[in-house]
ROLUM-311181 format. One record per residue: residue number from 1; x, z, y of N, C-alpha, C in turn; residue in one letter. Coordinates in steps of 0.02 Angstrom, whole numbers, padded with zeros to 5 digits. Atoms other than C-alpha are relative to their C-alpha. Layout:
residues N
PAPA   pos   n.east     n.up   n.north   ca.east    ca.up   ca.north   c.east     c.up   c.north   code
PAPA   NUM        X        Z         Y         X        Z          Y        X        Z         Y      A
...
//
This chain:
residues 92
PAPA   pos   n.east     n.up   n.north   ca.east    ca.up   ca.north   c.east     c.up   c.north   code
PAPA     1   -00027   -00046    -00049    -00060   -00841      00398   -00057    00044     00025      X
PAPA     2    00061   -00087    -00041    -00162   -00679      00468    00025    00028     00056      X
PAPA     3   -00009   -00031    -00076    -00167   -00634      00650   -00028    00047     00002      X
PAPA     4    00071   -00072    -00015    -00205   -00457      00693    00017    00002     00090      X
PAPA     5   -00026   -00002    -00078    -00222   -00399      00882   -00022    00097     00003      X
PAPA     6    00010   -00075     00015    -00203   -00210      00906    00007    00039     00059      X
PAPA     7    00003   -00023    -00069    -00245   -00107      01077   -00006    00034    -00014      X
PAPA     8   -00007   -00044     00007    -00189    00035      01104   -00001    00050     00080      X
PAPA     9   -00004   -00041    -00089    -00241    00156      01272    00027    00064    -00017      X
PAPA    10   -00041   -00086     00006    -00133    00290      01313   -00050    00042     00065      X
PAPA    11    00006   -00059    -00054    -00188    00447      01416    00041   -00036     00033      X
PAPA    12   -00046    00042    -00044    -00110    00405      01583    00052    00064    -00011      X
PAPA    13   -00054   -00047     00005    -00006    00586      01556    00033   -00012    -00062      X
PAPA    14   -00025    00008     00053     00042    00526      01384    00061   -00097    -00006      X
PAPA    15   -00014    00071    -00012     00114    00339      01453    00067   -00021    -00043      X
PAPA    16   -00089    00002     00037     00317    00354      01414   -00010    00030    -00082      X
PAPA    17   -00030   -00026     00077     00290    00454      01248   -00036   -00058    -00044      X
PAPA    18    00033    00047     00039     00160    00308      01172    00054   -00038     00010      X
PAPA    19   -00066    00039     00011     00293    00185      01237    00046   -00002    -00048      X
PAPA    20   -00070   -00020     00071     00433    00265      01135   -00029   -00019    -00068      X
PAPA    21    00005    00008     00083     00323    00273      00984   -00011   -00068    -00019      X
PAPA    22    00017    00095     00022     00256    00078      01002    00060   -00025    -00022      X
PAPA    23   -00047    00026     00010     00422    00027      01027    00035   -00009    -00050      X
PAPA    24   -00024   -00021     00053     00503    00112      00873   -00021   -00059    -00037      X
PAPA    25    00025    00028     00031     00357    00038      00793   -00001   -00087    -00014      X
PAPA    26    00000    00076    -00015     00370   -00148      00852    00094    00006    -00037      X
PAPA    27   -00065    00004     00051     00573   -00124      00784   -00003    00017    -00069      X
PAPA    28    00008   -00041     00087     00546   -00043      00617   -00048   -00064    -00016      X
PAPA    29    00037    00076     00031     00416   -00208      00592    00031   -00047    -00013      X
PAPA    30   -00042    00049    -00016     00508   -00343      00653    00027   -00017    -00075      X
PAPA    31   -00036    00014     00063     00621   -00309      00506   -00034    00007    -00079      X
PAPA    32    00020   -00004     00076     00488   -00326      00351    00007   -00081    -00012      X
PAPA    33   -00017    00086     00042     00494   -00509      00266   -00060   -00030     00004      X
PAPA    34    00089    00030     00015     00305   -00520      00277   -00004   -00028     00100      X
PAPA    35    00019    00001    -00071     00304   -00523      00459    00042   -00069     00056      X
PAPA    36   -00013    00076    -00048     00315   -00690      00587    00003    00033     00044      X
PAPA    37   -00008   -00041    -00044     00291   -00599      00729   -00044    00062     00034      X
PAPA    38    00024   -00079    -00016     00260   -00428      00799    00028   -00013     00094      X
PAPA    39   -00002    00007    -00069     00242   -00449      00994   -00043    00042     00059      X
PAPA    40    00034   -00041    -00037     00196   -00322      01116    00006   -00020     00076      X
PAPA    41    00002    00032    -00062     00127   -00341      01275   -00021    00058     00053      X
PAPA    42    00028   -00044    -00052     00079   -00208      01430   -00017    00007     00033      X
PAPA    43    00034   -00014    -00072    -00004   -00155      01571   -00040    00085     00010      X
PAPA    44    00027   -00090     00004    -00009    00023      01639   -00002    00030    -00070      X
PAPA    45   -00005   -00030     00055    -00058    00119      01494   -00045   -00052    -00044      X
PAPA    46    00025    00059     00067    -00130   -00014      01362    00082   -00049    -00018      X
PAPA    47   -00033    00031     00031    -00026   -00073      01242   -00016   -00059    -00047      X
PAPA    48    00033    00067     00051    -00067   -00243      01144    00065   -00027    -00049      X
PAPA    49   -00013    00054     00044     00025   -00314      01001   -00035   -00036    -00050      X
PAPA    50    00039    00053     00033    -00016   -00472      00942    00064   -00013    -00054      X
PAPA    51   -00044   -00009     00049     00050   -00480      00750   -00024   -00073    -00048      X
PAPA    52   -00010    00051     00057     00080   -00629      00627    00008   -00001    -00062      X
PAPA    53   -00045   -00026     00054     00094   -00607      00449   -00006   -00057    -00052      X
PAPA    54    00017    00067     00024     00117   -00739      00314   -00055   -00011    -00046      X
PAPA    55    00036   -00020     00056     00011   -00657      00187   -00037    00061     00014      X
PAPA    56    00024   -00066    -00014    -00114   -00521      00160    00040    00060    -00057      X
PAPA    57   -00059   -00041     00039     00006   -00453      00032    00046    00054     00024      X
PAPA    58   -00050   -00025    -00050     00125   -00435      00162   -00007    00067     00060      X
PAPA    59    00038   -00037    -00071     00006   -00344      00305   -00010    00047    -00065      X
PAPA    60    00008   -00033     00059    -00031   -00250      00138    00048    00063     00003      X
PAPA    61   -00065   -00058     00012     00153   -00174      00121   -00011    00042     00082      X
PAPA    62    00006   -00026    -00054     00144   -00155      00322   -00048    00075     00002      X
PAPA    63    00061   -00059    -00006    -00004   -00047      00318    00013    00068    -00045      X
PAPA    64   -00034   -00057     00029     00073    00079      00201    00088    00013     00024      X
PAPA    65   -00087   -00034    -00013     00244    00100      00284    00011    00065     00030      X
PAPA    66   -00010   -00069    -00041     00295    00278      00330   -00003   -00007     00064      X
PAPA    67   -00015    00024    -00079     00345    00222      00506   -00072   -00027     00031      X
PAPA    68    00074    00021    -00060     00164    00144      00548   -00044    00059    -00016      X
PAPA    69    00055   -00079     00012     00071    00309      00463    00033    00047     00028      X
PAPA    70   -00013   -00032    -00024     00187    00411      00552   -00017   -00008     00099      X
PAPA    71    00029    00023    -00080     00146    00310      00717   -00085    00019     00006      X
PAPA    72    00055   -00011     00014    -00028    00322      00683   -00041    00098     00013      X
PAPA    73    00002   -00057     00002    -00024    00497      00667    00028    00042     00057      X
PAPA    74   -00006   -00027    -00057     00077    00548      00813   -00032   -00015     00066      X
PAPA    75    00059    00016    -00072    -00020    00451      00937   -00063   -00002     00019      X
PAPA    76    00079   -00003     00003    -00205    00500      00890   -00016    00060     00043      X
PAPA    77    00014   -00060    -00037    -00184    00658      01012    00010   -00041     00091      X
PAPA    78   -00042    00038    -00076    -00087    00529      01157   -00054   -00039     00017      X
PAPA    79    00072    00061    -00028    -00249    00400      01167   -00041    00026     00017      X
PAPA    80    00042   -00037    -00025    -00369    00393      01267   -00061   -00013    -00035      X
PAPA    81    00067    00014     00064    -00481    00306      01126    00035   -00013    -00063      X
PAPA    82   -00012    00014     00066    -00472    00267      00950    00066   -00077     00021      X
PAPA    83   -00057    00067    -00026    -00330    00104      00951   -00049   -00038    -00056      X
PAPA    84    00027    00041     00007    -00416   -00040      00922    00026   -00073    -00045      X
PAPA    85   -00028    00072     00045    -00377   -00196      00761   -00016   -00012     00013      X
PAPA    86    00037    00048     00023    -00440   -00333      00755    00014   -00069    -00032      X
PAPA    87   -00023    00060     00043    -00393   -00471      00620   -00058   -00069     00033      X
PAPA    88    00026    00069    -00037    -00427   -00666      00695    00011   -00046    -00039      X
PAPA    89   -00028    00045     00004    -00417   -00830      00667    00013   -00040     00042      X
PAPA    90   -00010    00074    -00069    -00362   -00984      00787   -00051   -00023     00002      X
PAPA    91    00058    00054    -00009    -00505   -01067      00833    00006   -00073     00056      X
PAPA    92   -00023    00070    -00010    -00413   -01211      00932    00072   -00007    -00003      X
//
């Protein structure tokens, strides 16, 4: 299994339109076959989902889906930094 964790800061004038696009994004996931869970979390403008996948195969297909390169792409003007991966493991 492969944990990623992915932060995302919005401009505070950009708050509701990042919303919309996470959201999309966290639905349009949900439904790939590779994916355990896709879970977003908030506060003010930071967005966090913490993602599950069973395989790197899987995070593979993810990472080329229209819907996350189109997310990607509309919200690099809305942040207030770069959005932040970071692939983990459990350590207890």
């Amino acid at each position: 299994m492969i944990s990623i964790t992915a932060i995302i800061k919005s401009k505070q004038e950009n708050i509701e339109e990042v919303k919309n696009l996470v959201q999309n994004l966290v639905i349009q996931t949900r439904k790939e076959d590779a994916c355990i869970r896709y879970d977003l979390h908030t506060t003010e403008n930071v967005f966090i989902i913490w993602e599950e996948w069973k395989d790197q195969a899987g995070l593979d297909i993810h990472n080329n889906q229209p819907y996350l390169q189109d997310f990607i792409k509309q919200s690099e003007s809305l942040v207030a930094s770069p959005i932040l991966v970071y692939k983990t493991t459990q350590s207890l």
